[in-house]
C-alpha positions in Angstrom: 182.8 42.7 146.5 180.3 39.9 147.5 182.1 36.5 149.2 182.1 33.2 147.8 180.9 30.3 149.1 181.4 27.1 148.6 180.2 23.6 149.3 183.5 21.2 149.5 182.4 17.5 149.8 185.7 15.5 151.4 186.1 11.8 150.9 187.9 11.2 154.4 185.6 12.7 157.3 187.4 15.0 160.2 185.5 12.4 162.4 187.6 9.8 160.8 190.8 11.4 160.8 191.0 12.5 164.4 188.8 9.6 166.4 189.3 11.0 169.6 186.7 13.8 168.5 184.4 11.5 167.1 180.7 12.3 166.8 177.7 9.7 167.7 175.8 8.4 165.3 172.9 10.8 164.5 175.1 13.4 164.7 177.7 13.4 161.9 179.7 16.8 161.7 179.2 18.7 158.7 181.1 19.1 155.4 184.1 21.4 154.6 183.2 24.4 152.8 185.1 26.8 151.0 184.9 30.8 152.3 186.5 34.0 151.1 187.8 35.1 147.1 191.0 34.5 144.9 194.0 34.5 147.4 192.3 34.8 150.4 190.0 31.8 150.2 189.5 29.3 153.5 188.6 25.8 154.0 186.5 25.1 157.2 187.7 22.3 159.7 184.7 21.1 160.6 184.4 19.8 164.7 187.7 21.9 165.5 188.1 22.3 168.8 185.3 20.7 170.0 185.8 19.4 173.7 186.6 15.4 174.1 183.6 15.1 176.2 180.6 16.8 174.4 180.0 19.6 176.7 179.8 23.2 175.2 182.6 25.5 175.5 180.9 28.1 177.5 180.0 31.3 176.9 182.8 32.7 174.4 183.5 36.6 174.6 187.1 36.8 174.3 189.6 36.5 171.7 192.0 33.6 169.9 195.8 33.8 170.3 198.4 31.9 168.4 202.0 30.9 170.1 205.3 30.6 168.9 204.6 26.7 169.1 201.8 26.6 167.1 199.7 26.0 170.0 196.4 28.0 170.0 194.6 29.9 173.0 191.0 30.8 173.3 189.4 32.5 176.6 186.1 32.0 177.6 184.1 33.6 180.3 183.3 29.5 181.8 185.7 28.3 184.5 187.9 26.9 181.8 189.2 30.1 181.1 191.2 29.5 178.5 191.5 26.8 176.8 195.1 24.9 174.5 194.5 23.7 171.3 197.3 21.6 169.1 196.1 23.0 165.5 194.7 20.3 164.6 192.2 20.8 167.4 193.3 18.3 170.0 192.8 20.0 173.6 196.2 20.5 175.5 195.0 22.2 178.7 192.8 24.8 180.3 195.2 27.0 182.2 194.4 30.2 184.4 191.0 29.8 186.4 191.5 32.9 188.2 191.4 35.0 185.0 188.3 33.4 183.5 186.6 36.5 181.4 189.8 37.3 179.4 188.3 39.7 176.9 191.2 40.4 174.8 194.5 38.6 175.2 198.2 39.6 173.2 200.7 37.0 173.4 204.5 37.9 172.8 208.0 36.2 173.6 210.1 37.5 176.8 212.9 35.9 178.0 212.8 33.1 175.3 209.0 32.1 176.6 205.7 33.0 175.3 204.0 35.1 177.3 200.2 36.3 177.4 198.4 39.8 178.4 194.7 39.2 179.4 192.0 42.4 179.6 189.9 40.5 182.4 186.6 42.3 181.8 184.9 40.5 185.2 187.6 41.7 187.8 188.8 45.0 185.9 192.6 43.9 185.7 195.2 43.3 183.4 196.8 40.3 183.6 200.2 38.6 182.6 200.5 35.4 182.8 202.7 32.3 181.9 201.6 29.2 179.2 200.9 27.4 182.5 198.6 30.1 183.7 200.8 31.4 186.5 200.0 35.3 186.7 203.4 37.2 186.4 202.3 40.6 186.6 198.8 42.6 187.5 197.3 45.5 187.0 194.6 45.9 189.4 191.2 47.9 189.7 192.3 49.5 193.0 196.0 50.1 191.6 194.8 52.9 189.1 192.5 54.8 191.0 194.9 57.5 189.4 193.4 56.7 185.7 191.5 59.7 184.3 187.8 58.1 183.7 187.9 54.9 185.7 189.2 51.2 185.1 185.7 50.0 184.2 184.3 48.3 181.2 187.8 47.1 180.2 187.8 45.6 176.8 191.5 45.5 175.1 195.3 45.1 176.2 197.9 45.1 173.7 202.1 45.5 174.1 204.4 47.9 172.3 207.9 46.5 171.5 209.4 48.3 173.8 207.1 46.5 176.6 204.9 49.3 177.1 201.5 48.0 178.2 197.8 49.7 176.5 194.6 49.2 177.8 191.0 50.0 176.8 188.2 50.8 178.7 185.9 50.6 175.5 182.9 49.6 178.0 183.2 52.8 179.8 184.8 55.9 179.8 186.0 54.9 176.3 189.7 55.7 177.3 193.3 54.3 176.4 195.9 53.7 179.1 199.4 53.5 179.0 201.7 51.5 181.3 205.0 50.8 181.6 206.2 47.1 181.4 206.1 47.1 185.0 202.4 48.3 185.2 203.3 52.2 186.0 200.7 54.4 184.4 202.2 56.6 182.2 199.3 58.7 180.6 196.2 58.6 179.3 194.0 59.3 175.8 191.0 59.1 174.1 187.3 59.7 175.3 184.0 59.3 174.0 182.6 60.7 170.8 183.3 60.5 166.8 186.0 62.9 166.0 189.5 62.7 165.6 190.8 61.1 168.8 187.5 60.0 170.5 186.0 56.5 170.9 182.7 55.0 170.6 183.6 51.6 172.7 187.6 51.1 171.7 186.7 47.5 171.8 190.2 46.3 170.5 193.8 47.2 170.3 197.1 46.1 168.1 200.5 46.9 167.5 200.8 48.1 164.2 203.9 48.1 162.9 203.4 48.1 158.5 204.1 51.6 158.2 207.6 52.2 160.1 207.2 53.5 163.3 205.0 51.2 165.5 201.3 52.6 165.7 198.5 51.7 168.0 195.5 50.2 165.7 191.9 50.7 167.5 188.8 48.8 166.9 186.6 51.8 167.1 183.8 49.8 167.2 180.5 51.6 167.6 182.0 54.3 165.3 182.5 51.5 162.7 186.2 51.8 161.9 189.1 51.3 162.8 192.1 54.3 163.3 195.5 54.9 164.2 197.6 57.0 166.6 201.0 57.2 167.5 202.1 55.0 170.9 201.8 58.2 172.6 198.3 58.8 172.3 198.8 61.1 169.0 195.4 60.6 166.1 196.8 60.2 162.9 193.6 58.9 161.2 191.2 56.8 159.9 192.7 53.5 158.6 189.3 51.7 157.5 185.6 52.8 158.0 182.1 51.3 157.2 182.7 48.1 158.9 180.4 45.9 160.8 181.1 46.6 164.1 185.0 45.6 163.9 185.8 43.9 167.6 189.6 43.0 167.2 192.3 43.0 164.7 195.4 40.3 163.6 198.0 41.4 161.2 199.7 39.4 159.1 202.2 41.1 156.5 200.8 43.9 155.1 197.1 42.5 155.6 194.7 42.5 158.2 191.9 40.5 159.6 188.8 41.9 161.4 186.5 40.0 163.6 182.9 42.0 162.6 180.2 41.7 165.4 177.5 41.6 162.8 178.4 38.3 161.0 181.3 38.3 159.1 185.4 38.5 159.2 187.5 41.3 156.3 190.5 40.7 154.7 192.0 44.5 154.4 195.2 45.7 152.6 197.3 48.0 154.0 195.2 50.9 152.6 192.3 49.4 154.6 191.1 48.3 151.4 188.7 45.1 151.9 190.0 42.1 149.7 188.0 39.5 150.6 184.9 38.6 152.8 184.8 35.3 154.8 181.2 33.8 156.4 179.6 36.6 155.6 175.5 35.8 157.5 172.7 36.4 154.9 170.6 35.6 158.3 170.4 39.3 159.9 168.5 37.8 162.9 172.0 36.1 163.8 174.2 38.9 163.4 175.7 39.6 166.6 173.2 37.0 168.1 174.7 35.6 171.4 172.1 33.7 171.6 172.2 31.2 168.4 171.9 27.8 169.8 174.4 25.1 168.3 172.3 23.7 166.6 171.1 26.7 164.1 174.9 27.1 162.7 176.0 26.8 159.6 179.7 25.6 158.4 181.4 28.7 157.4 178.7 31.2 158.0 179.4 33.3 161.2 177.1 34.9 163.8 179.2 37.2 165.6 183.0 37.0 165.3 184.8 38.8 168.4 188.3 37.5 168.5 190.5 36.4 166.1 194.4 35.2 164.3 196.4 34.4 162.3 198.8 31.3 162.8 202.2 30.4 161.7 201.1 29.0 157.9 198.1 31.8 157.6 195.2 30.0 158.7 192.7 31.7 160.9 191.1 30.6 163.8 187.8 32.8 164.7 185.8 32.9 167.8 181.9 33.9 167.7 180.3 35.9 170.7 178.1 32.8 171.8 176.3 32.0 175.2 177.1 27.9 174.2 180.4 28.7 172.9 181.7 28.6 169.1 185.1 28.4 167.3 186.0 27.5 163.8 189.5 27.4 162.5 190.1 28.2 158.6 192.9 27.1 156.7 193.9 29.1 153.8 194.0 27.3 150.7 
C-alpha cells in the first residue's frame, strides 16, 4: 500500500489565524498538505508548535503525550524539558527542568489529576511527576542495584491499570522491569536476541488493552516488530513485523500508531495489519537523520519519527529525532 500525498492550498494562512506565531517576511510557513489513505488521511498544521520567540526547540528524542485537557506534552533533551502546548499550538509552559532527557513519558489520571511517568535516559531514573513538574515519585539508578542486567540505557516506562510500573532498558541489557506503584521491583524479563521473549533495543512500551486482558506491547525495535507478552513477563507473540525501526506506540480503539525511525508513521489494525502510511521520506539520506537542518524539511514528509499520540478527537501529534528540534501535529480529516 503506497501513501498519498497531497498538496492542500488554504485561503486563510496558519500565520494569519494565530498572529502570535507569526513568521517574518521572507519566511512564510508552508502550505497544508494532505498525508495518509481513505479513513486515515491527515491534514498538516503548518508552524505548530513553534516557540513565540524563533529559537529551535532543542534537540528532540523523547515522545508526545496528550492530557485529559487536551493539553499536549513534548520532552526534549534542552533545558526546557518538556514543553505545554494548547492544541492549537500556543505554548502553555515548560515544566520539569530537572528531568530534561525524558525519553518516553505515559501520562494517566490518579486521584482525579493527570499525572506523567518519564524514562529519563540522561540520569537513569524513572520519574513521576505532576502537570506543574513537581516529581511525585522516583525510581533511581542507585535504588535498583538489585535489577538483573543494570539500569542503563533506559528507553521506555509505561503503567498497568493496576499502577504497576514497566521499564525498558532497550539501550542496554535490553531488559523489562517491573515495579510496583510505589517503585518496589517486582521481577524482571527479557534480554537480548531475536527469539521469542528477547529484545533487540525494547525502545518502547504500552498498555495494551484490545484483546481482554491487559498486555504489555514492545517496540522491538532493532528486531523490527513489535510483540506482546502478558504483564508478567509471559511472550505471547509477534503482533506486527517488517517495520521501520518502530520507536513507540499510541492506541486508539482498535488501531495503532507507530512512530518508524526510518521516515514514516503506520496506521495498524488490530491484526497488525498496516492501513495506512503517513509522511512516508522518498529521501533515504534523511531517514533516521538527526541531523536534517530546518531548513531541508518538507510539510508532511518525516525524517525520523520517535514519539507519538493520539488526542481526544484523533489527531496525531508526531515528534522527529532532530538535533534543532521538530514536531508536526496532524489532524484527521
Amino acid at each position: 500500500m503506497k501513501p498519498i500525498l497531497l498538496a492542500l492550498i488554504t485561503v486563510t494562512s496558519f500565520a494569519n489565524a494565530h498572529p502570535e506565531n507569526a513568521t517574518p517576511p521572507g519566511k512564510e510557513l508552508p502550505h497544508a498538505v494532505l498525508t495518509g489513505n481513505g479513513g486515515w488521511t491527515f491534514e498538516t498544521v503548518p508552524g505548530w508548535g513553534k516557540l513565540p520567540d524563533g529559537k529551535n526547540l532543542g534537540p528532540t528524542h523523547g515522545s508526545v503525550l496528550s492530557g485529559s485537557d487536551g493539553r499536549i506534552y513534548f520532552s526534549t533533551d534542552a533545558a526546557l524539558s518538556v514543553i505545554v502546548y494548547e492544541p492549537d499550538g500556543r505554548l502553555v509552559k515548560t515544566i520539569a527542568p530537572e528531568c530534561a532527557g525524558f525519553h518516553a513519558m505515559a501520562i494517566r489520571v490518579e486521584g482525579g489529576k493527570d499525572v506523567i511517568y518519564g524514562a529519563q535516559l540522561p540520569k537513569g531514573r524513572v520519574c513521576k511527576i505532576d502537570t506543574d513538574g513537581k516529581i511525585l515519585l522516583e525510581i533511581p539508578n542507585a535504588a535498583t542495584g538489585e535489577v538483573a542486567g543494570g539500569w542503563n540505557g533506559l528507553t521506555a516506562v509505561t503503567v498497568a491499570p493496576d499502577g504497576s510500573i514497566f521499564a525498558a532498558t532497550g539501550y542496554g541489557a535490553q531488559m523489562i522491569h517491573k515495579f510496583d506503584a510505589a517503585g518496589k521491583l517486582l521481577k524482571t524479563f527479557g534480554g537480548k536476541g531475536s527469539g521469542d521473549g528477547q529484545f533487540n533495543t525494547c525502545h518502547g512500551l504500552a498498555i495494551d488493552t484490545r484483546f481482554g486482558e491487559p498486555r504489555l506491547l514492545v517496540a522491538d525495535r532493532g528486531n523490527r516488530r513489535l510483540v506482546h507478552t502478558d504483564l508478567e513477563g509471559k511472550f505471547i507473540g509477534i503482533h506486527a513485523k517488517g517495520l521501520r525501526l518502530p520507536c513507540m506506540v499510541d492506541i486508539m480503539g482498535d488501531f495503532c500508531a507507530v512512530a518508524e525511525l526510518e521516515a514514516r508513521v503506520t496506521i495498524l489494525d488490530k491484526d497488525g495489519v498496516p492501513v495506512a502510511f503517513l509522511g512516508d521520506n522518498p529521501d533515504t539520506g534523511q531517514w533516521a537523520n538527526f541531523g536534517v537542518a530546518p531548513g531541508d524539511f518538507k510539510e508532511g514528509i518525516f525524517t525520523a519519527p520517535h514519539g507519538l499520540c493520539f488526542d481526544r478527537e484523533g489527531n496525531l501529534y508526531v515528534q522527529d529525532w532532530n538535533a534543532t528540534g521538530r514536531v508536526t501535529k496532524l489532524v484527521r480529516k
